[in-house]
Structure formats: C-alpha cells, structure tokens
C-alpha positions in Angstrom: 123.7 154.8 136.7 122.9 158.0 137.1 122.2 159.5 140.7 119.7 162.1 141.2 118.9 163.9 144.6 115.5 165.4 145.0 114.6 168.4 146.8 114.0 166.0 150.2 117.4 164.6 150.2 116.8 161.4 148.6 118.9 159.9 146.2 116.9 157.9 143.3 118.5 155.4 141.1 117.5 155.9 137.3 118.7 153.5 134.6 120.7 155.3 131.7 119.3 154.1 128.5 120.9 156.1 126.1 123.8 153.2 125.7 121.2 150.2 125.2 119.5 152.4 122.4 122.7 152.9 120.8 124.0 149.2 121.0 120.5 148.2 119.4 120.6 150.2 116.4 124.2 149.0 116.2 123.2 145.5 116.0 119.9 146.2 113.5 122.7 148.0 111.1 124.6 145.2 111.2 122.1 142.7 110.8 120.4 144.8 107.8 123.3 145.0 106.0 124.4 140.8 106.7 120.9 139.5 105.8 120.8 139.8 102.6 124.5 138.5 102.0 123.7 135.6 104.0 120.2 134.6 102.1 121.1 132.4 98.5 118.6 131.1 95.9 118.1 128.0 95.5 118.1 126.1 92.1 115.2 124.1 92.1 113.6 122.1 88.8 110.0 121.5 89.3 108.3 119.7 86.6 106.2 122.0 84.4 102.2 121.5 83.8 100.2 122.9 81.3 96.5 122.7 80.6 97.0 119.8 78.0 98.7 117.8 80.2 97.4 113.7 79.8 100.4 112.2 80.8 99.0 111.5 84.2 95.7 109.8 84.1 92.8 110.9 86.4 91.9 109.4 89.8 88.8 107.4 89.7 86.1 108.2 91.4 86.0 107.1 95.1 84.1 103.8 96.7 81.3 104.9 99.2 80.8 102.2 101.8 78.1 103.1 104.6 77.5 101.5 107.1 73.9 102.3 108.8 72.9 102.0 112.5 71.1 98.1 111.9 75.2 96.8 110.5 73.9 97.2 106.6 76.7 98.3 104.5 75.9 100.0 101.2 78.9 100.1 98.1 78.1 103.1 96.1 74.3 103.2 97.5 73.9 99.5 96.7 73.2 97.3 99.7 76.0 94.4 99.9 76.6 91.4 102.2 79.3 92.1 104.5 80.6 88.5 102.8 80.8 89.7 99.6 82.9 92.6 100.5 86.6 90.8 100.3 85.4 89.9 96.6 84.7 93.8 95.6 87.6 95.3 97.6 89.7 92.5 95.5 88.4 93.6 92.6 89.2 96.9 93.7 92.9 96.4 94.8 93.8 94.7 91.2 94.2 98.9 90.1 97.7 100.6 90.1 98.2 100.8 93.7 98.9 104.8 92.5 95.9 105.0 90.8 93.6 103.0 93.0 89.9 104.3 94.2 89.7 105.5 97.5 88.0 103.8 100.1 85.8 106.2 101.8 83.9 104.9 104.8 80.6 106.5 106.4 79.9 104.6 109.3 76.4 105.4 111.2 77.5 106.5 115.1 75.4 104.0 116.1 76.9 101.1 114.5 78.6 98.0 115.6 82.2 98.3 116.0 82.8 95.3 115.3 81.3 95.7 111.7 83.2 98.7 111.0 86.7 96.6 112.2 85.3 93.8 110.2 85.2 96.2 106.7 88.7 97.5 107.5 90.5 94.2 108.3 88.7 93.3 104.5 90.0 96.1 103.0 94.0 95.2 104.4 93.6 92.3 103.3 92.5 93.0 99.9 95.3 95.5 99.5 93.4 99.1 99.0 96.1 102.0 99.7 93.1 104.5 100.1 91.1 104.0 103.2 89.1 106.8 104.5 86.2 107.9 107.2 83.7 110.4 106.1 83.2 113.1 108.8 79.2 114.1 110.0 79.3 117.0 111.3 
C-alpha cells in the first residue's frame, strides 16, 4: 500500500493495483494458451438420413378424445360411450408400442374429474404409451 499525505497532514491509504493487473493477464495468457490443448474432439457416429429415407415408417395420426363440460367424450369428433372406450383404446394398444397413436386428451375445464380419471385409468389399462392433455390457452 501506498501512503500518500495531503496538503492537511493526512495520510490516505490507496490500494496499488498495478500488481493485480499484472497477475490477471498472467493467468489469461496462461489460460489462452492451455485451452485449446485441453479441448479434444470427439468421435461420434450418428446415423445418416437422407430425403429417401423409408426405413422408419411414419407416426400415425393422433386420437382426439374431448371431453365437454356435460361428461360427453368425443374420439376423433365422434361422440362415444365412456364404456366403449377400453374396447377402442384396446384396439389402439394392439400397434407397435413404438409406433402407437398418441392419446391426446382435451378435457372441457368444466368437466368432471372423475370422468377425466376414469379415461386415463382406461387408457393404462389398455396399454397406450402416448397419453397427452391438449393445452387452451
């Protein structure tokens, strides 16, 4: 530390930053010069795609289930019993679990819960792998 004394008599403690500055651009050197030593590729082998690629079949389009304010439910716009839904989720399931239709669910924010819990213990035990909820914004 450096002390100064002023015209009144007072010393005054300054901090010398001259070494901090020069450890700094010390440390950037060395870190300049070690990143780029330290940083190694690595060998990765993705699978290649082209735009004739029909190896991998396409997903099917998904199930729209809604579920209105009054407990209805509607598969694909189609009004359905909520005791013939097991036998349509079934039906369903039987896909490729990898190539299965997804599930997507619009239930009204009015409806019963219990309707909504109903449809989704159905389509466990059915086996879909593809459940969803549409959002309303």
């Amino acid at each position: 530390m450096a002390f100064v004394v002023d015209s009144t008599q007072r010393s005054v403690a300054r901090i010398n930053i001259t070494p901090l500055v020069d450890v700094m651009l010390v440390l950037l050197v060395i870190f300049m010069v070690a990143a780029p030593v330290l940083s190694r590729a690595i060998p990765l082998d993705l699978p290649r795609s082209g735009p004739d690629d029909q190896s991998r079949p396409r997903p099917p389009e998904p199930i729209q289930l809604r579920i209105d304010a009054a407990g209805d439910l509607f598969w694909n716009g189609d009004a359905t019993a909520l005791s013939a839904l097991p036998a349509l989720l079934e039906t369903e399931a039987q896909h490729d679990p990898r190539n299965q239709p997804m599930l997507q669910i619009d239930a009204n924010g009015d409806s019963d819960y219990g309707i909504v819990a109903s449809v989704l213990a159905a389509a466990n035990a059915a086996g879909m792998q593809k459940v969803g909820f549409v959002r309303r914004d």
